[in-house]
N, C-alpha and C positions, 0 to 999 in steps of 0.2 A: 762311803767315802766320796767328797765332791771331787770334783775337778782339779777345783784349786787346792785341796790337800793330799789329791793322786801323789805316788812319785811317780817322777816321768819317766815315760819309756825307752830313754835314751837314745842313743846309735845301734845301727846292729852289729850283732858281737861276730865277729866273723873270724873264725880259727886260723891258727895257723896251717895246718893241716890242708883247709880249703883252698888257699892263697897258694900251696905246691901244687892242688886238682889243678885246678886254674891255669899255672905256669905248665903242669905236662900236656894239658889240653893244646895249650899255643903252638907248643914246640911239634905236636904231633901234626899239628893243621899245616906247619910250617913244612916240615919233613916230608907228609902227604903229597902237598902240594909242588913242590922242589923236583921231587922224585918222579911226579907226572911228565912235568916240563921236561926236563933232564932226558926222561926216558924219550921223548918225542911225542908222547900221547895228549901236545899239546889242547887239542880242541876239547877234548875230557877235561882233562884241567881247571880249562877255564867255563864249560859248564858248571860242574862241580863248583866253584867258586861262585858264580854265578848264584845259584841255589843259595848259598849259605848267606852272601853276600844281601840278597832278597829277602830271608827268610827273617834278618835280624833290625834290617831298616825300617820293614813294616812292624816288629816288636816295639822299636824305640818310637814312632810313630805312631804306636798303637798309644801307647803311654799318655804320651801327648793330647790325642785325640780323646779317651779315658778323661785327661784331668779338663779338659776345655769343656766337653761335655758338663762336668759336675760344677763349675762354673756358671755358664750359661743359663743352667736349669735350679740353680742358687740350691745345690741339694745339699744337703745336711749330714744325711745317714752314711755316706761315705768319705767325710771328712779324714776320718782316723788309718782310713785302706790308702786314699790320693797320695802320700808319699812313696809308695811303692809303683805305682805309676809313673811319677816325676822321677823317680831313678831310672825307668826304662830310658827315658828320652837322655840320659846321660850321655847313650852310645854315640848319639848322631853326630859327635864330631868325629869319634874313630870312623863312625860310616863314612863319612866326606871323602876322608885320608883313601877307604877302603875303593870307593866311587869312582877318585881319579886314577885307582891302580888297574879298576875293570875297564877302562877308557881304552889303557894299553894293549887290552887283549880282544879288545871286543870285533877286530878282524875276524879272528875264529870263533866269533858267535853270530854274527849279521850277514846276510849276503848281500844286504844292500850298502855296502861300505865297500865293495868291491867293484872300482867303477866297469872294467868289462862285465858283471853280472847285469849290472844296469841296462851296458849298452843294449843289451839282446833281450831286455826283458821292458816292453811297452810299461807295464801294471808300474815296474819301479821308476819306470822315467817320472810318470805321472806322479808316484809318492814323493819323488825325490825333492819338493822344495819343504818337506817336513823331515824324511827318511835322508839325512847326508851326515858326513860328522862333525861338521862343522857346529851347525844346528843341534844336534844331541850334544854337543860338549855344551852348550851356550845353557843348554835346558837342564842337566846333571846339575851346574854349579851355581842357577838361577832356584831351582827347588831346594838343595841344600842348604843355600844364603837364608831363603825364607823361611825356610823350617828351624834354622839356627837362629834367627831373629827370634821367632814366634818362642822358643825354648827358652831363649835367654830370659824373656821379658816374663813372660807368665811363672817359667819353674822358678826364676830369680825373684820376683816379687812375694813367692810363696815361701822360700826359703828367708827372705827378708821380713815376713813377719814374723817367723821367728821370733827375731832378735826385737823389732819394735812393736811387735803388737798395731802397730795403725790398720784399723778396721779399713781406712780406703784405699789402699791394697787389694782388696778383694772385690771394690768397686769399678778398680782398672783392670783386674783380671780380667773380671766379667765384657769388658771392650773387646779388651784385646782376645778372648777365646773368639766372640762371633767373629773376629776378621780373620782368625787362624780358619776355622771350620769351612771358610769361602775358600780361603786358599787351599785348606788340606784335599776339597772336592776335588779342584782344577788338577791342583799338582799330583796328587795322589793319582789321580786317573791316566792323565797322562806318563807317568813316572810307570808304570804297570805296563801302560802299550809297548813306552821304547822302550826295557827292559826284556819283557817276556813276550806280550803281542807278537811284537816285530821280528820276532825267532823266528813265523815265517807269517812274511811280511806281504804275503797275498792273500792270506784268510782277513776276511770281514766280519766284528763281531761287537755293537754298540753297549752291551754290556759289560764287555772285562772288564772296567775297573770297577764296577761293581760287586763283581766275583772278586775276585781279588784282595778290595775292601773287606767282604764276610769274612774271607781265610784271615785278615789284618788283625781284626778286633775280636772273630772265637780264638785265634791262638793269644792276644793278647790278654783276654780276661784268666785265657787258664794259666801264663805262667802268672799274673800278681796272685790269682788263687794259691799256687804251690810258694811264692815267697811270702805270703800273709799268713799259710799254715805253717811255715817252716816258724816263721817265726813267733807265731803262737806256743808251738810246742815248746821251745826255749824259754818261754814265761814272760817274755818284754812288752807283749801285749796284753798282759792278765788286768781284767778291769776298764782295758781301752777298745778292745774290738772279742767280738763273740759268736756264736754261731749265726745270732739275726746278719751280720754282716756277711756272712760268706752264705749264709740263705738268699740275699740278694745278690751276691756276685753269682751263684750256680743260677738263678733265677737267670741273670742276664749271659752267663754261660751257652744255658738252654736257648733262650731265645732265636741267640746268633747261630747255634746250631740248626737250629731249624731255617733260620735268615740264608744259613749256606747252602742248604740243601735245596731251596726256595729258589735263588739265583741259579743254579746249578743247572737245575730241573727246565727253567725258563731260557737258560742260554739253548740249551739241546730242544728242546720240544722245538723250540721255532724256526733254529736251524734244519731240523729231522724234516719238520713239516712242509718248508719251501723246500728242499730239496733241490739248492742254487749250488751248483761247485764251486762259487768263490766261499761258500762257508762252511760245506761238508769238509772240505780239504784237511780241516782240522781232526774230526772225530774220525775221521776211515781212518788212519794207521792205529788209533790210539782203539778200537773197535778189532782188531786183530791181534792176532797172534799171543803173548806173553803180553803186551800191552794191556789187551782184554781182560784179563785177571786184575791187571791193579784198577781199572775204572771202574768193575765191579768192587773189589777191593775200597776202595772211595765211596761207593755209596752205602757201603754196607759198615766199616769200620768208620767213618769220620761221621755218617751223621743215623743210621740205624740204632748201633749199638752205642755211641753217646746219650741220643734221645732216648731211650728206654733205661740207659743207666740214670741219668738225670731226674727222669718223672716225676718219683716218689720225692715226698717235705724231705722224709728221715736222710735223704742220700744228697742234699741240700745244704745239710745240718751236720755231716760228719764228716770232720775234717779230714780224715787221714782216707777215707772214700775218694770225698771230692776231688784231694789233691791227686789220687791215681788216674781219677778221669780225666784231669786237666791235663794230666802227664801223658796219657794216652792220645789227647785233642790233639798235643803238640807235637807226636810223633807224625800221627798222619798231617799234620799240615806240612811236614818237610816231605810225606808221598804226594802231597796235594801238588808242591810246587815242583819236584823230581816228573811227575804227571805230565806238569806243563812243558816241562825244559827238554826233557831229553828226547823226544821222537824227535827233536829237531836234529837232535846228534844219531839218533839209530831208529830207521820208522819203522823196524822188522821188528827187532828183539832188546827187550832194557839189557841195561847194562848199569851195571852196581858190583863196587867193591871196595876194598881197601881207600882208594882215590878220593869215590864219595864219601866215607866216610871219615877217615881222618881230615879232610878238609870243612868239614862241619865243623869235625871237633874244634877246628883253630880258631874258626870264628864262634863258636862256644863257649871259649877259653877267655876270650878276648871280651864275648859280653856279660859274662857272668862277674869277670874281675872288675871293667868298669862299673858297671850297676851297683855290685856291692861294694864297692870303694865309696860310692857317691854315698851312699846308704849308711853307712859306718864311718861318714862324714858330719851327716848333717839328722838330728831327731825323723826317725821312723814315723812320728804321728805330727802333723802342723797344730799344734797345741797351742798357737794365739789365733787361729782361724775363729772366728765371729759365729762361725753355726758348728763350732765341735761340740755345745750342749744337744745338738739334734743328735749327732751321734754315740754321743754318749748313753744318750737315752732311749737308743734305739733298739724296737721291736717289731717282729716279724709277725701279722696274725693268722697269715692268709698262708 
């Protein structure tokens, strides 16, 4: 059956059933969260929030970053998966909303926003014509701006061929992704520092946004992985994507697994090796106690037991595998970033409960409803894109 006599794939079919998960998810993030505050365990809180808050910006992000890429590199073979990507980046306007809410709280996450902490501390006087909050509110709502530019113009253009088919559309994509991918470096990197970096704001580390990035794009690959199976399995995709396609997402899955572990490796080796306390300051607490178990935990569960899950073609090739591992990736990236965040709230012993997680949950609620709104909006596959014959015809040999 060609192309042109497929039926299409339509919207995704999204239950009603899912659209209550969804609403009890919110309410419980909501509830979670209330209840911290409320009790006084303000600085948890807004950790907690923090985390989720992070965890979903870099998803929608990742999406983005995902579709520019295939643009760029004028690929073909994932013509028919890029919709599921472009639903990621739907979240970034609730993240905005979500951004100006962390602004409020981010007293009880910074110490460099507390001008006596300042006064007494030389290191901060010195950061302080980047580290103020003046300056971080300017830079939240200047990245946001850009990233909402960059989303409109590319995912709108994509969603606009749709309906007209004009092949140059994809010729102005391809512009506008290399201008985004300049931006996403800068922004993205620094968006990482003031964020989590700056949790303590006298560790020195030219890498982070590098790390950070790895965590950005392996948890990104695995949830389109888990909503490209999902929706496989429901039959919408029967005919339009196949196991070759998700042989090269687990391909590029693997890859960045290894990318993480890579960055990882190289942030600690260099820091281990000098042996400067402005950049041990980071790994001694996390190198102790209860802490020690989850950095082991990290290397053993986020990119040991992925990479060997991964290896094999056959585990590449099967969907309802893949998407466990993806499912798996994306646990530990919420330890990757609980890793980063919290010695900053306790450098002796973690601390995890109810708090953390129903506060995920909320922003869980909140991105799974937009994503799959947008999604059950607009055709699952870009079915006037100019190379969905690559795709269509695509095989894996290797």
């Amino acid at each position: 059956m060609s192309e042109t006599t497929k039926s299409l794939p339509g919207t995704l079919n999204l239950s009603q059933n899912s659209k209550v998960i969804f609403a009890i998810l919110m309410f419980l993030g909501v509830i979670g969260f209330g209840i911290s505050l409320a009790s006084g365990d303000t600085e948890r809180a807004w950790h907690a929030y923090l985390i989720g808050y992070f965890y979903f910006v870099s998803l929608a992000l990742g999406g983005l970053f995902f579709a520019a890429i295939q643009h760029i590199t004028k690929a073909g073979w994932s013509v028919n998966i890029r919709r599921f990507a472009e639903g990621l980046t739907s979240f970034l306007p609730i993240a905005f909303v979500f951004g100006i809410i962390l602004l409020f709280g981010a007293g009880h996450l910074y110490e460099w926003l507390h001008p006596e902490a300042v006064a007494h501390d030389r290191l901060l006087q010195h950061k302080a014509p980047y580290l103020n909050q003046g300056f971080f509110w300017v830079r939240v709502v200047l990245f946001f701006v850009l990233w909402l530019i960059f989303q409109k113009s590319i995912v709108g253009r994509s969603l606009k061929q749709d309906e007209t088919g004009d092949v140059g559309l994809t010729a102005k994509n391809l512009k506008a992704s290399i201008g985004f991918i300049v931006v996403f470096a800068l922004s993205y990197s620094f968006f990482s520092v003031d964020h989590l970096m700056s949790l303590e704001p006298h560790w020195f580390s030219t890498i982070f946004g590098v790390y950070c990035f790895a965590g950005l794009f392996q948890s990104t690959l695995a949830f389109i992985i888990i909503f490209v199976v999902k929706s496989m399995k429901s039959g919408q995709l029967k005919g339009w994507v196949d196991e070759n396609h998700l042989h090269d997402l687990g391909k590029f899955l693997f890859a960045f697994t290894v990318f993480w572990a890579y960055i990882a490796f190289s942030q600690y080796m260099l820091i281990w090796y000098a042996n400067i306390p402005e950049e041990t300051l980071f790994y001694i607490p996390r190198s102790k106690g209860s802490w020690a178990f989850i950095s082991v935990a990290l290397i053993l569960l986020k990119f040991v037991v992925p990479f060997f899950a991964l290896l094999p073609r056959w585990a590449k090739r099967s969907p309802g595998y893949l998407s466990a591992v993806a499912g798996w990736i994306l646990i530990m990236q919420y330890v990757d970033l609980y890793w980063l965040v919290y010695p900053n709230l306790s450098k002796t012993e973690t601390i995890f409960g109810l708090t953390e997680i129903l506060t995920f949950c909320g922003f869980l609620g909140v991105f799974l409803f937009v994503v799959t709104r947008f999604l059950s909006k607009h055709q699952i596959v870009p079915v006037k894109d100019p190379y969905i014959h690559e795709s269509m015809h695509h095989h894996v040999v290797y």
